[in-house]
TORGU-507644 format. One record per residue (C-alpha): x, z, y. Coordinates in steps of 0.25 Angstrom, whole numbers, plus 5000, padded with zeros to 4 digits. Layout:
fiza px->X&pz->Z&py->Y
...
END
This chain:
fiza px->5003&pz->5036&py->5051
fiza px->4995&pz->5036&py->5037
fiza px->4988&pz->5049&py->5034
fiza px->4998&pz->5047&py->5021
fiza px->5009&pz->5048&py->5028
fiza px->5011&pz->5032&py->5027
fiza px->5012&pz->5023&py->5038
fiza px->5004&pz->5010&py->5041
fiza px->5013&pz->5000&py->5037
fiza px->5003&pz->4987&py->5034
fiza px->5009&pz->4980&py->5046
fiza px->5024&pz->4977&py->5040
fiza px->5030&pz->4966&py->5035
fiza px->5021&pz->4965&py->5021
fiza px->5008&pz->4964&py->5029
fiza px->5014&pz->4952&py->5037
fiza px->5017&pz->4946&py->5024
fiza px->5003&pz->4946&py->5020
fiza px->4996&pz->4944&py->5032
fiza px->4993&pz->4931&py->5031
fiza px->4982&pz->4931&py->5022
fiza px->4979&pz->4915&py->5019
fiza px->4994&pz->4913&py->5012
fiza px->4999&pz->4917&py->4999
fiza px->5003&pz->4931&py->4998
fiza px->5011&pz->4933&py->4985
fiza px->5017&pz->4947&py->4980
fiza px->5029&pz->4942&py->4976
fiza px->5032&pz->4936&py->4991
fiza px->5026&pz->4950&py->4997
fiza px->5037&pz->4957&py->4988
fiza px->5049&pz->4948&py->4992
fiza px->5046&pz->4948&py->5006
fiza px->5044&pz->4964&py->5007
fiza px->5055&pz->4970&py->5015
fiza px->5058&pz->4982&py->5006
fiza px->5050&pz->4989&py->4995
fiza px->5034&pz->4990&py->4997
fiza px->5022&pz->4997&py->4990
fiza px->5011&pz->4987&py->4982
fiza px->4999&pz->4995&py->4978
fiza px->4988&pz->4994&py->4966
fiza px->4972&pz->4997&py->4968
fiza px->4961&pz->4995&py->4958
fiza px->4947&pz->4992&py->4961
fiza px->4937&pz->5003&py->4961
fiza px->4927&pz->5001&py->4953
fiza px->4917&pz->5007&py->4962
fiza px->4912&pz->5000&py->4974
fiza px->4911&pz->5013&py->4981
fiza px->4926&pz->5016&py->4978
fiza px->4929&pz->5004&py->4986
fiza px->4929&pz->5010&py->5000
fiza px->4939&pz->5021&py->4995
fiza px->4947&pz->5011&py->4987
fiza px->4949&pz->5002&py->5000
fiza px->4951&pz->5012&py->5007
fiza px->4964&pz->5018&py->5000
fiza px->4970&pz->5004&py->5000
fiza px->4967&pz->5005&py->5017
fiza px->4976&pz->5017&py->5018
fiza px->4986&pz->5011&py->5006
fiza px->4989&pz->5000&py->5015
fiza px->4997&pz->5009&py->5022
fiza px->5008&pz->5008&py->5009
fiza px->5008&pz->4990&py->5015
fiza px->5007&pz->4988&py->5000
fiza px->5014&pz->4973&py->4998
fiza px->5001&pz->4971&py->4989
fiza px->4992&pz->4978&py->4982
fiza px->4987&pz->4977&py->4968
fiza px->4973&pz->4978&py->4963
fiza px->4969&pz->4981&py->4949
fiza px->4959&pz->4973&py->4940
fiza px->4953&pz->4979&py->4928
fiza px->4954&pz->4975&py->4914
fiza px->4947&pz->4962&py->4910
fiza px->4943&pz->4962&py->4924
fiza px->4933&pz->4974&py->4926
fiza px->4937&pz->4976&py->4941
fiza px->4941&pz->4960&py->4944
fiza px->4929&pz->4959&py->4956
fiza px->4934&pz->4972&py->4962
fiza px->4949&pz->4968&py->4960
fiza px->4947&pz->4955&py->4968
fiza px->4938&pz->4961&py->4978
fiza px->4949&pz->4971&py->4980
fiza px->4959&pz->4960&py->4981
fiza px->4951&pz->4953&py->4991
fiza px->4948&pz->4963&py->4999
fiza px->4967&pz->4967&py->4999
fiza px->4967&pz->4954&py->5002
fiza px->4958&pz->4949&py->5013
fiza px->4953&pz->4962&py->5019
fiza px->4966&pz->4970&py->5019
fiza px->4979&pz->4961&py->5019
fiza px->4983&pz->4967&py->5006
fiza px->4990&pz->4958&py->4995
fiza px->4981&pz->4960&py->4984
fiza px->4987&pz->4958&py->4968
fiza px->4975&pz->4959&py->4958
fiza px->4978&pz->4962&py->4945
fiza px->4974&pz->4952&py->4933
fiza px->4974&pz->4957&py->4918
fiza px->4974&pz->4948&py->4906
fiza px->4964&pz->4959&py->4899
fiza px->4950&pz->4951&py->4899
fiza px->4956&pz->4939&py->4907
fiza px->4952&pz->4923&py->4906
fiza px->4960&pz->4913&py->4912
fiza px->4947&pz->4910&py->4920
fiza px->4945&pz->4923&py->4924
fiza px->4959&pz->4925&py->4928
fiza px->4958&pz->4911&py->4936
fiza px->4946&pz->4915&py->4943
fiza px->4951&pz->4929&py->4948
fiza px->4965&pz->4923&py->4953
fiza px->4955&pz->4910&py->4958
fiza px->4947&pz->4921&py->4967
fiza px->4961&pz->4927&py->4972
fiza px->4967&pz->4915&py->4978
fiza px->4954&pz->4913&py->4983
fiza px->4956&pz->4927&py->4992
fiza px->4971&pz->4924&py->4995
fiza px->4976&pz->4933&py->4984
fiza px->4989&pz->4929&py->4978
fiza px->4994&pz->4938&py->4970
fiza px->4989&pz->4945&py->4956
fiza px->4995&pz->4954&py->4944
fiza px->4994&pz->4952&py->4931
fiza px->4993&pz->4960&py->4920
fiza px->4991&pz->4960&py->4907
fiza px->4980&pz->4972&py->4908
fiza px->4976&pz->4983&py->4898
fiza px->4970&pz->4979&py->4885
fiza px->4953&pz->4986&py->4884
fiza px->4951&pz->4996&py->4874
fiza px->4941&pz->4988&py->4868
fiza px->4944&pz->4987&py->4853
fiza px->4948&pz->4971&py->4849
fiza px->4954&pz->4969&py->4861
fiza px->4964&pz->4958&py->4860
fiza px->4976&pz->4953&py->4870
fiza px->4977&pz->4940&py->4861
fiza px->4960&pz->4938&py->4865
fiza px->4962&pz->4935&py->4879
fiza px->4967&pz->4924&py->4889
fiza px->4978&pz->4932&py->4895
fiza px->4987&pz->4941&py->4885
fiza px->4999&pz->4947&py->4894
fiza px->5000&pz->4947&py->4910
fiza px->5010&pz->4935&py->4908
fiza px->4999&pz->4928&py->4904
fiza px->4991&pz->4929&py->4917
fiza px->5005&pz->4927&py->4926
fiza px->5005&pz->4913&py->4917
fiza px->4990&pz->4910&py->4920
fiza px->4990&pz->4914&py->4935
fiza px->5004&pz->4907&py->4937
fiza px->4997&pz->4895&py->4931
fiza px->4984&pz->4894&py->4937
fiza px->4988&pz->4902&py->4951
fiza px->5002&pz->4898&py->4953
fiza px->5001&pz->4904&py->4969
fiza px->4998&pz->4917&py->4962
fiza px->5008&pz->4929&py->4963
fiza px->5008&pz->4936&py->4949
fiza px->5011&pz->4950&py->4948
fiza px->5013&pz->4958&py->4934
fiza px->5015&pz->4972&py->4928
fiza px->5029&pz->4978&py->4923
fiza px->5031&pz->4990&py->4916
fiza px->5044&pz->4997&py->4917
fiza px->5042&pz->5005&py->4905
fiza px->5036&pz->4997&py->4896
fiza px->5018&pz->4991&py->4895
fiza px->5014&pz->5002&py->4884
fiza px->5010&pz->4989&py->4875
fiza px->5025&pz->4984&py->4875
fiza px->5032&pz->4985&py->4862
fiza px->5045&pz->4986&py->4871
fiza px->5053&pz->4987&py->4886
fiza px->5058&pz->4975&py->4881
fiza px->5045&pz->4969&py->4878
fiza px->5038&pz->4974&py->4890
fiza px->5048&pz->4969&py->4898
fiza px->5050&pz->4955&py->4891
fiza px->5033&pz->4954&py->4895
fiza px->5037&pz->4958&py->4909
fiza px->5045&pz->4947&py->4912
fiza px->5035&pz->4938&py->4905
fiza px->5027&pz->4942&py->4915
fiza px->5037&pz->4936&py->4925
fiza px->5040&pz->4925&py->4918
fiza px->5026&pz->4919&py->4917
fiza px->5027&pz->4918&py->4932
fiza px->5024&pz->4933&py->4938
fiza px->5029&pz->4937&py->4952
fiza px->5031&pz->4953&py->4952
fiza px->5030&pz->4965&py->4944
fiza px->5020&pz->4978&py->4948
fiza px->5026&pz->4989&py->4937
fiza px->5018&pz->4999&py->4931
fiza px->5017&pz->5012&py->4936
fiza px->5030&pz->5022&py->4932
fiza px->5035&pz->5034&py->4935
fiza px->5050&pz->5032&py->4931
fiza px->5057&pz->5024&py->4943
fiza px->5067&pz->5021&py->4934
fiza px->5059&pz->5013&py->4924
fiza px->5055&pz->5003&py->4935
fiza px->5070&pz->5001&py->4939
fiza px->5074&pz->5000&py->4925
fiza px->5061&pz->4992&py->4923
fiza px->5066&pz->4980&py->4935
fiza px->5082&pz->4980&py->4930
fiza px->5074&pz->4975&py->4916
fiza px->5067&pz->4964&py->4921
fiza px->5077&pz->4961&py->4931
fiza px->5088&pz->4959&py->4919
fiza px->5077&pz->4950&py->4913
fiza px->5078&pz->4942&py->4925
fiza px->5065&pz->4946&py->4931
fiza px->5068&pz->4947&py->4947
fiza px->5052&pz->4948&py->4950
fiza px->5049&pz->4962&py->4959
fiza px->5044&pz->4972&py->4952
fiza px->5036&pz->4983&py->4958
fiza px->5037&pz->4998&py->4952
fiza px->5022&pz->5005&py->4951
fiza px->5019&pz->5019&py->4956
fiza px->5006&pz->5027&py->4953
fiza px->5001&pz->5039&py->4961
fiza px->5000&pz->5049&py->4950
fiza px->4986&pz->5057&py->4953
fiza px->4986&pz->5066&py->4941
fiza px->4993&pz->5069&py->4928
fiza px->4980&pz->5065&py->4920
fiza px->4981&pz->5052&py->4927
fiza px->4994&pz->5049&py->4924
fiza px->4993&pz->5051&py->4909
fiza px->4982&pz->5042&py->4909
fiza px->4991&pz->5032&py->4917
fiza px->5002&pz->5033&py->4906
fiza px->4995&pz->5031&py->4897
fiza px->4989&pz->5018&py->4900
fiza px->5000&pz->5012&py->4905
fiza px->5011&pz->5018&py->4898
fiza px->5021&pz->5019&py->4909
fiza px->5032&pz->5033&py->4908
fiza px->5031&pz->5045&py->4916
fiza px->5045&pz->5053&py->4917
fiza px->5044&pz->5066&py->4908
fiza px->5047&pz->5075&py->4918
fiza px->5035&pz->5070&py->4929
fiza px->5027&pz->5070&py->4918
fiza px->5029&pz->5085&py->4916
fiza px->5028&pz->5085&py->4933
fiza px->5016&pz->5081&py->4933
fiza px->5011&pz->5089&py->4922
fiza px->5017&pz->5102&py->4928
fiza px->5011&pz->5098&py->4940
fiza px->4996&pz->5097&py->4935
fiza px->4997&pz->5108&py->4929
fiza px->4999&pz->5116&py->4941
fiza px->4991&pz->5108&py->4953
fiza px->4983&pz->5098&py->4945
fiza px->4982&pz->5082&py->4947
fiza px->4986&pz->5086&py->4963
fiza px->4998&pz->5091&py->4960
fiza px->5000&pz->5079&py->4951
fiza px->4997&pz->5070&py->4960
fiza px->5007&pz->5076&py->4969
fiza px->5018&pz->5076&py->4961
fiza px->5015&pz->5061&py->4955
fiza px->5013&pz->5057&py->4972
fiza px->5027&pz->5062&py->4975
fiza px->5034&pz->5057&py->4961
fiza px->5028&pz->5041&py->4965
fiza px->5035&pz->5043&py->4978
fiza px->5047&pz->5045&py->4974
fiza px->5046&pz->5034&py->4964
fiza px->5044&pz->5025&py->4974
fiza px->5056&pz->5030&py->4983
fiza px->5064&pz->5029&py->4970
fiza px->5058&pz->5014&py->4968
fiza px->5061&pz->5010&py->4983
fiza px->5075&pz->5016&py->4982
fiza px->5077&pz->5008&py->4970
fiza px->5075&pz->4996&py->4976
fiza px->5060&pz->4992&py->4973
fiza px->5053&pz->4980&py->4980
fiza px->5041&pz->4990&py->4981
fiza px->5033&pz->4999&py->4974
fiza px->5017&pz->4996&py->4967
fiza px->5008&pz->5010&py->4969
fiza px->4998&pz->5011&py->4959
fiza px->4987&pz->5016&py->4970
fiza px->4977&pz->5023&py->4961
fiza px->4969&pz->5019&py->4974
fiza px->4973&pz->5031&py->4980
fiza px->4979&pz->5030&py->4993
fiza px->4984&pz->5045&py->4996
fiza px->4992&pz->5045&py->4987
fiza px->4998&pz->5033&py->4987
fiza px->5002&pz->5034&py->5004
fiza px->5008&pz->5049&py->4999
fiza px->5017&pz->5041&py->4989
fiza px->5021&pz->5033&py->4998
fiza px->5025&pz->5044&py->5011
fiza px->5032&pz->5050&py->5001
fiza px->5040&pz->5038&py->4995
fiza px->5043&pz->5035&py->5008
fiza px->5045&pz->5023&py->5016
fiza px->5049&pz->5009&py->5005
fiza px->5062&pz->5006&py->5011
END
């Protein structure tokens, strides 16, 4: 038994779908084949090189989860891309883990996007997500100067130049803060689709309902691509207000006021407690609602993310 209360499960079926490490591994064949609902999990590189023991570390005891991949983030205009591949090699060769680097249009060439995917296939990676990115909050900065304007535009290029590549992309049940519109954001999301993605990782939410309500959207638009609901481990109400507001996702009213109440009487403890226990009934709602899995927003940290998962209980 984990110390977490989580059992070893890195011998089931998802392993033995991954085990043979020379063919092509695609996300999209990994999710249809899944017998029942699994967890994905994302990680960003530490900076630090002495971070990296730590950071390999928690992704040893995560393992625990038999994540069906895991996503590794890459920092905008490519701050973290050495780390990010050395990260995805390492999931990949070392540990038997399905790796999914992110791309991001912010800062991108065609040839520097050619040469990372280039160095993927070289390591057996199949698989990648791409995003759009956040714009720098350097003054001047222009979408219309770059290569790659919108996330559909990396989907067209990799699709074009890698066509063995499985393309993963970003939804958001309630809207990308930038949209005019639900109706425009959702028109973008199945632009995404269109220009040849595979699957949809969702932005974190705290509202199970916006995810369904989210999926039955895109699904009368004729979008039958899987689409993944994300979850993130709430450390403390300082972090989620910084959380909300870069990415603009909703928080119910009455959690909100929860988590206040509960900082106010044990601090960013109590608050974590609260946000532990309200992420695993998300996911028991999610699972019971007929998800094909659930993407955990990792924060790196793996205590809390084997808590969530005792007390969500087993996927089925």
């Amino acid at each position: 038994m984990h110390p977490a209360g989580v059992t070893w499960q890195h011998t089931t079926a998802t392993a033995h779908l991954r085990s043979n490490k020379d063919s092509d591994v695609k996300i999209k064949d990994l999710i249809g084949q899944h017998d029942g609902p699994f967890y994905s999990l994302e990680y960003f590189p530490p900076k630090n090189p002495e971070m990296w023991p730590k950071f390999f570390a928690n992704v040893g005891r995560l393992m625990a989860l038999n994540p069906v991949f895991c996503s590794v983030t890459y920092g905008a205009g490519g701050g973290t891309q050495d780390n990010t591949f050395e990260i995805t090699r390492r999931f990949k060769q070392d540990l038997d883990l399905e790796p999914m680097p992110h791309l991001t249009c912010v800062g991108a060439t065609k040839d520097k996007i050619r040469g990372f995917v280039s160095q993927l296939r070289d390591i057996g990676v199949d698989n990648v997500l791409a995003l759009r990115g956040d714009a720098p909050a350097d003054a001047g900065f222009s979408w219309d100067d770059g290569e790659f304007r919108h996330a559909s535009d990396l989907v067209e290029f990799v699709n074009a130049e890698f066509p063995e590549m499985c393309v993963g992309v970003a939804g958001y049940p309630t809207a990308h803060p930038e949209s005019a519109s639900f109706a425009e954001d959702l028109h973008w999301t199945k632009a995404k689709i269109d220009a040849g993605s595979d699957f949809i990782v969702c932005q974190l939410l705290f509202d199970v309902r916006e995810y369904f309500h989210f999926v039955a959207q895109l699904r009368a638009m004729g979008v039958t691509s899987p689409v993944l609901p994300g979850i993130l481990p709430i450390q403390s109400l300082e972090s989620v207000r910084r959380i909300l507001s870069l990415c603009g996702a909703n928080i119910p009213g009455r959690f909100y006021l929860q988590l206040e109440e509960a900082d106010a009487k044990g601090g960013a403890a109590a608050v974590k407690e609260l946000g532990t226990k309200f992420a695993a009934d998300m996911i028991r709602r999610l699972v019971d609602g007929g998800v094909p899995g659930v993407h955990l927003y990792t924060l790196n940290q793996a205590e809390t993310c084997l808590r969530i998962a005792e007390m969500a209980g087993p996927l089925r």
